[in-house]
C-alpha positions in Angstrom: -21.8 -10.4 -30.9 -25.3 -11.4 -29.8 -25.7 -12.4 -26.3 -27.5 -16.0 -26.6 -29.6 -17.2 -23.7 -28.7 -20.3 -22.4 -31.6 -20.4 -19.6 -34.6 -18.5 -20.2 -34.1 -17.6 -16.2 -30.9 -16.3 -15.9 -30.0 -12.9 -17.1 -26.8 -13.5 -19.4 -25.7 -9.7 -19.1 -26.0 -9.6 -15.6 -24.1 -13.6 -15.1 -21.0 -12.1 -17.5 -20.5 -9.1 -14.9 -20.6 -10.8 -12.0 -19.3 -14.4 -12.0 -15.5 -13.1 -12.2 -16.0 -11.1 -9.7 -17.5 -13.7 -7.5 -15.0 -16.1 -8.7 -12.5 -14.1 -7.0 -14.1 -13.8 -3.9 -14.5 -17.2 -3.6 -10.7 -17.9 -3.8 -10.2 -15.3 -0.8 -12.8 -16.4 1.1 -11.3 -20.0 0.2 -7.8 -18.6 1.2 -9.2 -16.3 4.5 -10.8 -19.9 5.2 -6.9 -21.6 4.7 -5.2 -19.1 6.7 -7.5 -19.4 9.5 -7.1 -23.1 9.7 -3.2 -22.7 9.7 -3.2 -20.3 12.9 -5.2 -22.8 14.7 -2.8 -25.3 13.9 -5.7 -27.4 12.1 -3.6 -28.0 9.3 0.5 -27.9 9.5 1.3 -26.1 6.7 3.5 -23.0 6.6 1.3 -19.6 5.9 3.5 -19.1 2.5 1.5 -22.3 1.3 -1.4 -19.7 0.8 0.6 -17.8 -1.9 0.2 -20.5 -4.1 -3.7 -19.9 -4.3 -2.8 -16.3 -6.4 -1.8 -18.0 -9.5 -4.6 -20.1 -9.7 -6.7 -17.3 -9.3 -5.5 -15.5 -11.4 -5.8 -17.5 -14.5 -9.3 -18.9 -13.9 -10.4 -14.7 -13.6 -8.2 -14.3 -17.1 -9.4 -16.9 -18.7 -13.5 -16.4 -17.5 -12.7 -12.6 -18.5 -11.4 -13.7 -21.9 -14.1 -16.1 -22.6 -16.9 -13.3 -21.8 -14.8 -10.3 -23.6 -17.3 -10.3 -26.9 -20.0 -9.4 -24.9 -18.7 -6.5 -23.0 -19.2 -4.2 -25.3 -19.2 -0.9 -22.8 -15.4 -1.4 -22.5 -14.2 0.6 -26.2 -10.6 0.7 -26.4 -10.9 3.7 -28.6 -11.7 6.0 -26.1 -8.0 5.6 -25.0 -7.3 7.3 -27.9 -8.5 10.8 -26.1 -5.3 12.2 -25.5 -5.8 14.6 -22.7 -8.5 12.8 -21.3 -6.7 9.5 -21.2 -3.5 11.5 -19.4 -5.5 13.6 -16.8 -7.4 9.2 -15.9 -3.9 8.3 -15.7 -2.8 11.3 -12.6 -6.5 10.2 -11.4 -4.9 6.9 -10.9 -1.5 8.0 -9.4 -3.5 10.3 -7.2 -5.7 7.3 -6.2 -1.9 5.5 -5.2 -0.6 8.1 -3.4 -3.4 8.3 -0.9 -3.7 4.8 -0.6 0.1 4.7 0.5 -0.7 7.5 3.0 -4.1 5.4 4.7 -2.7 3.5 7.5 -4.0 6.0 9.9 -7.6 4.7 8.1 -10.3 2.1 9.4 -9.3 -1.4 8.7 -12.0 -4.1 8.4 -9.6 -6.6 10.8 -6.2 -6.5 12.1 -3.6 -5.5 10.2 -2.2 -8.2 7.4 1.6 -9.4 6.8 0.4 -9.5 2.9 2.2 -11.3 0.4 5.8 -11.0 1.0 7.7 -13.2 -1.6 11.1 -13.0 0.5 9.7 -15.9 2.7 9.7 -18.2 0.0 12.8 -20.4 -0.2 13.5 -20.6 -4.2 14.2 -17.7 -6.2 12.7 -19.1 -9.3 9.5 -19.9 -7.1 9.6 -15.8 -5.6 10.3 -14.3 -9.1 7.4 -16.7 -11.0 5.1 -15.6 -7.5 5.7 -11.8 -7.9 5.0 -11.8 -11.2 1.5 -13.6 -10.7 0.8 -10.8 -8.6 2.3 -7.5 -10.8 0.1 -9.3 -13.7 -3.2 -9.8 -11.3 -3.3 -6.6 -9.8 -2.5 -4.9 -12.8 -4.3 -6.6 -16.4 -7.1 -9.4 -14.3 -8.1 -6.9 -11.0 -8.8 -3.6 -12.8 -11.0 -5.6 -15.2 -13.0 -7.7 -13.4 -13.4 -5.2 -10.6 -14.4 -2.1 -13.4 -16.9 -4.3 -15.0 -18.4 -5.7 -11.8 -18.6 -2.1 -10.1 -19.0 0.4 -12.4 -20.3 -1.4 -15.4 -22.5 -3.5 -14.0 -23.9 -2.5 -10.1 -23.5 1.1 -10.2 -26.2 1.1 -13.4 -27.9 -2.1 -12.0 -28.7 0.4 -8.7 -30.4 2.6 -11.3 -32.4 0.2 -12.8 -32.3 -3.6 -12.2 -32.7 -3.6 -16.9 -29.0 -2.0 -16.2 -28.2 -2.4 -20.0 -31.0 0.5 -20.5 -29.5 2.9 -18.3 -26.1 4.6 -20.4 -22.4 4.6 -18.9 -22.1 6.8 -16.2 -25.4 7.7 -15.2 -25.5 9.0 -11.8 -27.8 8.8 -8.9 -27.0 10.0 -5.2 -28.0 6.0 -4.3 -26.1 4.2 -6.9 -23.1 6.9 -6.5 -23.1 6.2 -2.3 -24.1 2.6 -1.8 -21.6 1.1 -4.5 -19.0 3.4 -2.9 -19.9 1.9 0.4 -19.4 -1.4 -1.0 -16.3 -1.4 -2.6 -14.6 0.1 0.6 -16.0 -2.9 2.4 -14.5 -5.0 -0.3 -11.2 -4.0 0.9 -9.0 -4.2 4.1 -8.7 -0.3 4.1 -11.7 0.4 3.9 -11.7 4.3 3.6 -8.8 4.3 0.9 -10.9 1.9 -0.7 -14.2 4.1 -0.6 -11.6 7.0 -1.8 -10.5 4.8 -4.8 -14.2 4.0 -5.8 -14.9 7.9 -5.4 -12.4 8.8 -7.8 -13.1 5.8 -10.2 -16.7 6.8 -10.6 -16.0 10.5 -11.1 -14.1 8.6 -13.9 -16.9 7.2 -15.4 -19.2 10.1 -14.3 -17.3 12.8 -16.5 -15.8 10.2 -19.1 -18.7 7.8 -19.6 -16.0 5.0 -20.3 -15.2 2.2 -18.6 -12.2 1.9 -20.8 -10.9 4.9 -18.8 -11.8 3.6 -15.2 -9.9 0.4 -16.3 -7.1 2.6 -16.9 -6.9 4.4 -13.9 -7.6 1.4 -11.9 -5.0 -0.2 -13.4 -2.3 2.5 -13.2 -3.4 2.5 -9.5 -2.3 -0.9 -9.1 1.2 -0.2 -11.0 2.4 1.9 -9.0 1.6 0.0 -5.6 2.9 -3.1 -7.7 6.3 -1.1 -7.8 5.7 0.6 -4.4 6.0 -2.5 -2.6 8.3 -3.7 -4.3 10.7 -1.2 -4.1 10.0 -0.6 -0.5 9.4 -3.9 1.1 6.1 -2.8 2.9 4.6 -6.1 2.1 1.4 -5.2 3.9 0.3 -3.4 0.9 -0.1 -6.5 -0.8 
């Protein structure tokens, strides 16, 4: 599908790549903005009121993603279809977990959070349809938007600002160490986050697929998904 131009000054290719992204930053700066207000008593609501923003999130990403899915053509399901590669992205990703789990010792970018912890809602309909929001986020809407954001779209865009030129996982010490910067920022632990982005760029690096990144990024989030749950260390979350 061709990409039509809507405004002769803005840059389609590059809007597609990053609006989800900063869609979702918006609702946690929105909800950092919330949970601020409720510890200085500025609004009398109970902090689990906050959960309710993930669901809404959520869809709008999806649905932003879906609409924008014909044009991102550097995401080629077929390259799932490499067996051996597709298994060795997928221990990439478990790898990527297990150090995670093992990074409280790491720098955080505030104090530590009580993260979402659906025991502290009351209804049990309510805490199932909230977890699930949150297994489906973190697992099909994060991996997406984040891959195509990061490694699609700013790790080429720090080669060249035409970033459709430059091919899949081409790599420059700059691109390779400021985007890796970035996404550790991006994340309340930082290092385990600059880990993650490591790994996921070696990804693309060796694979030159972002179908594989999404993959590991994905099977990354899995496990924590059932990590948490399975453990109750809410913080995670």
């Amino acid at each position: 599908m061709t990409d039509p131009v809507y405004f002769p000054w803005l840059n389609m290719a590059i809007y597609r790549r990053t609006v989800p992204f900063a869609m979702f930053m918006a609702f946690v700066a929105l909800e950092e903005t919330f949970r601020y207000a409720i510890q200085q008593h500025w609004l009398d609501q109970p902090i689990t009121a906050l959960y309710y923003l993930y669901p809404i999130k959520t869809v709008a990403v999806a649905l932003l993603l879906y609409k924008q899915s014909p044009f991102y053509h550097e995401i080629r399901i077929q390259d799932l279809g490499q067996l051996w590669r597709t298994v060795s992205v997928a221990l990439i990703g478990l790898l990527t977990f297990a150090i995670w789990v093992s990074a409280d010792w790491v720098v955080t970018l505030a104090s530590p959070l009580s993260g979402f912890n659906p025991m502290l809602l009351p209804d049990e309909v309510v805490r199932v349809l909230m977890t699930a929001f949150r297994v489906v986020g973190a697992v099909l809407v994060v991996p997406i938007m984040e891959e195509v954001f990061w490694r699609s779209f700013l790790l080429r865009y720090l080669v060249d600002t035409d970033f459709e030129s430059i091919p899949i996982g081409s790599f420059t010490w700059s691109s390779f160490l400021i985007s890796t910067v970035l996404f550790g920022l991006e994340h309340h632990l930082i290092v385990a986050g600059m880990i993650a982005s490591v790994f996921y760029s070696l990804i693309v690096y060796k694979t030159k697929s972002i179908a594989q990144c999404i993959l590991a990024h994905a099977i990354t989030n899995f496990a924590l998904a059932c990590f948490v749950l399975f453990t109750g260390k809410w913080h995670f979350w």
